[in-house]
Backbone as CSV, one residue per row, in Angstrom:
resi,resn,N_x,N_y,N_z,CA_x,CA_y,CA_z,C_x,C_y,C_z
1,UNK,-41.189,-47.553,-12.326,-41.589,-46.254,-11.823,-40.911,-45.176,-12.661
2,UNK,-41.776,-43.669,-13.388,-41.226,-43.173,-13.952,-41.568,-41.892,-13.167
3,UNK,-40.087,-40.779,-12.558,-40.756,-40.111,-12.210,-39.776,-38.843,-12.518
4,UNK,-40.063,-37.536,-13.448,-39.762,-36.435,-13.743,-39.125,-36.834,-14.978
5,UNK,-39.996,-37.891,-15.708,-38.934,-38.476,-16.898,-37.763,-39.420,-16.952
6,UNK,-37.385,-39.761,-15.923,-36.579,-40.203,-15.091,-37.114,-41.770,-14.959
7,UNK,-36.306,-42.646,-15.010,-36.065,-43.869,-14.798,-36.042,-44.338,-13.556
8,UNK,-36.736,-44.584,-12.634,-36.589,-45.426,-11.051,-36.471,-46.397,-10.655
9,UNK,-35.758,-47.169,-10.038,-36.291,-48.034,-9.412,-37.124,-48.212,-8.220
10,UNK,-37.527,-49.829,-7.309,-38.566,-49.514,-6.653,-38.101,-48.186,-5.479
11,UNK,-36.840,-47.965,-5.262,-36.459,-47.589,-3.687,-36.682,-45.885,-4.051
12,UNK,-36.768,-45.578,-5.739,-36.829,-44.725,-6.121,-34.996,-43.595,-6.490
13,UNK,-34.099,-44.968,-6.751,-33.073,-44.107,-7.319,-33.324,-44.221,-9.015
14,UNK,-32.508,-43.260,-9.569,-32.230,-43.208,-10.998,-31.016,-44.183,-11.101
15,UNK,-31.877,-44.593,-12.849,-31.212,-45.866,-13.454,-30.696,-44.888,-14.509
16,UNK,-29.779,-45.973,-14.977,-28.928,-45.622,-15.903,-30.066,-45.910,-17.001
17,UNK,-29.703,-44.862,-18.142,-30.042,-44.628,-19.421,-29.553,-46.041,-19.731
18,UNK,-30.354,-46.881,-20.799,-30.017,-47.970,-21.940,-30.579,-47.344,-22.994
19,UNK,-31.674,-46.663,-23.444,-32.122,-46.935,-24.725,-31.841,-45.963,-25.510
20,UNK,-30.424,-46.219,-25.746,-30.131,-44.589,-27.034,-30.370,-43.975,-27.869
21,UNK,-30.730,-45.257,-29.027,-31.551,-45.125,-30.243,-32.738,-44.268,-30.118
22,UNK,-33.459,-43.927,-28.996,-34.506,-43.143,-29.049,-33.957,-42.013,-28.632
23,UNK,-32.646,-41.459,-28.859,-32.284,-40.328,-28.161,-31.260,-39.776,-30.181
24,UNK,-30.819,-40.664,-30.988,-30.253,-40.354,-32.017,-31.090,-39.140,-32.442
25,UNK,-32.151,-38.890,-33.018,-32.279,-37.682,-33.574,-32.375,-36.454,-32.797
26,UNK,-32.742,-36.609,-31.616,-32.448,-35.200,-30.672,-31.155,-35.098,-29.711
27,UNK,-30.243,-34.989,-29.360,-28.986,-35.906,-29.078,-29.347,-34.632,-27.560
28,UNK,-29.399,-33.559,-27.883,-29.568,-32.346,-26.923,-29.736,-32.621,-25.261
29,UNK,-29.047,-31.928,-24.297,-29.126,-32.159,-22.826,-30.521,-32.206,-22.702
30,UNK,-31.071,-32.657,-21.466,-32.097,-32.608,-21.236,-32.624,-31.067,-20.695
31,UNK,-33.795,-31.329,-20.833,-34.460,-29.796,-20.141,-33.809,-29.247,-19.012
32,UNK,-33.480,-30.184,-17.866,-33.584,-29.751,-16.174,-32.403,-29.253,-16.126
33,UNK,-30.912,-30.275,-17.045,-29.891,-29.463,-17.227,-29.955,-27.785,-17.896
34,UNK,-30.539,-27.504,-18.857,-30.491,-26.313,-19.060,-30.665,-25.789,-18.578
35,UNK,-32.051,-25.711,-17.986,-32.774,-24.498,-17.082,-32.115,-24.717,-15.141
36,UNK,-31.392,-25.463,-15.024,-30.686,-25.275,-14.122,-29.772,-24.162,-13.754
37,UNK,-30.636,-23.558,-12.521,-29.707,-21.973,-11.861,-28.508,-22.291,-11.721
38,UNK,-27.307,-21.137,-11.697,-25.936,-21.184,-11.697,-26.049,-20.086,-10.304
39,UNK,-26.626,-20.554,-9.134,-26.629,-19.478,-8.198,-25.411,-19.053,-7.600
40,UNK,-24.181,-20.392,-7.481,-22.742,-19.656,-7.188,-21.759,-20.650,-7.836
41,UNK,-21.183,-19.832,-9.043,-20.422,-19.960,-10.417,-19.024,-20.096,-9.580
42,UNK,-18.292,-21.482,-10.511,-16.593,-21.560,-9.739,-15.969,-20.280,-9.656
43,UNK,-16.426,-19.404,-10.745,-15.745,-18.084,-10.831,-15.435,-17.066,-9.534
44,UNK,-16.900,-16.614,-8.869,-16.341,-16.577,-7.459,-16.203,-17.766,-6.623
45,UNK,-16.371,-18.588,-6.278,-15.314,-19.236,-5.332,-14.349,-19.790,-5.885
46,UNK,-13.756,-19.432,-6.497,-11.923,-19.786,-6.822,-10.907,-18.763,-6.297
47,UNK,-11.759,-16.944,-6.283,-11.584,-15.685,-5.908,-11.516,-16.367,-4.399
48,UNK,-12.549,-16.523,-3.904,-12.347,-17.122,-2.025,-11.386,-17.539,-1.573
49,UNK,-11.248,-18.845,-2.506,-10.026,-19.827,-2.460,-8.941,-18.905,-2.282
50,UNK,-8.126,-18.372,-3.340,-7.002,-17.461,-3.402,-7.152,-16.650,-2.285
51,UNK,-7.970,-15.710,-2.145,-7.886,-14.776,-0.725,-7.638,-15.571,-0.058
52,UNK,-8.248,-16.700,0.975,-7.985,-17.226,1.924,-6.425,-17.480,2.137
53,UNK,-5.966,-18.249,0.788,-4.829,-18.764,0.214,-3.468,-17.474,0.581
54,UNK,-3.872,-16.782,0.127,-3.332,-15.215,0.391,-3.067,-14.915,1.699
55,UNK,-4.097,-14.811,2.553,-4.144,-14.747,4.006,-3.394,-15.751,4.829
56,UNK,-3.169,-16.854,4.525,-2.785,-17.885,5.541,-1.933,-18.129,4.883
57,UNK,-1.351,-17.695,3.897,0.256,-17.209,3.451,1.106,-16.094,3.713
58,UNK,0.347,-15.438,3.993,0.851,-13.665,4.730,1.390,-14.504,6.261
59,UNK,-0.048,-15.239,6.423,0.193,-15.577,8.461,1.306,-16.053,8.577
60,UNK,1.633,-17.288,7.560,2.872,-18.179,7.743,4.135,-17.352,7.469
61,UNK,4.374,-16.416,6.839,5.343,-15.525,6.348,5.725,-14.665,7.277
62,UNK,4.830,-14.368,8.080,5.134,-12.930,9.390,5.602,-13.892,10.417
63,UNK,5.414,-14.893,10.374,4.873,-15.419,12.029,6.464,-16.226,11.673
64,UNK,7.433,-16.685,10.651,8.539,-17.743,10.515,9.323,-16.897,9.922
65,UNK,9.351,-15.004,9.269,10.339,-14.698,9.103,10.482,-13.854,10.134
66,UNK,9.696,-13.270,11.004,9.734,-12.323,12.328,9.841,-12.856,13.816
């Protein structure tokens, strides 16, 4: 079963790549990787992370030196 270019089996998961040699002269990601949206980048949520991080470090700080 071949389906989106993609290798299947019957249950319909993806198989692992074997045949490389047909991949030597274009070596390049595939299409779906490229054109794949970046709708929410680590960049802001690492910003989240820290605020939160920030906040429930303030809490622990007021609440065990007061």
């Amino acid at each position: 079963m071949d389906t989106n270019n993609h290798r299947t089996d019957k249950d319909g998961h993806p198989q692992a790549e074997d045949n490389y040699a047909a991949h030597q002269e274009d070596p390049a990601p595939s299409s779906e990787a490229i054109k794949e949206p970046n709708d929410r980048p680590a960049s802001n949520t690492i910003w989240v992370a820290i605020i939160i991080a920030v906040i429930i470090l303030a809490i622990v700080y007021l609440v065990y030196v007061f």
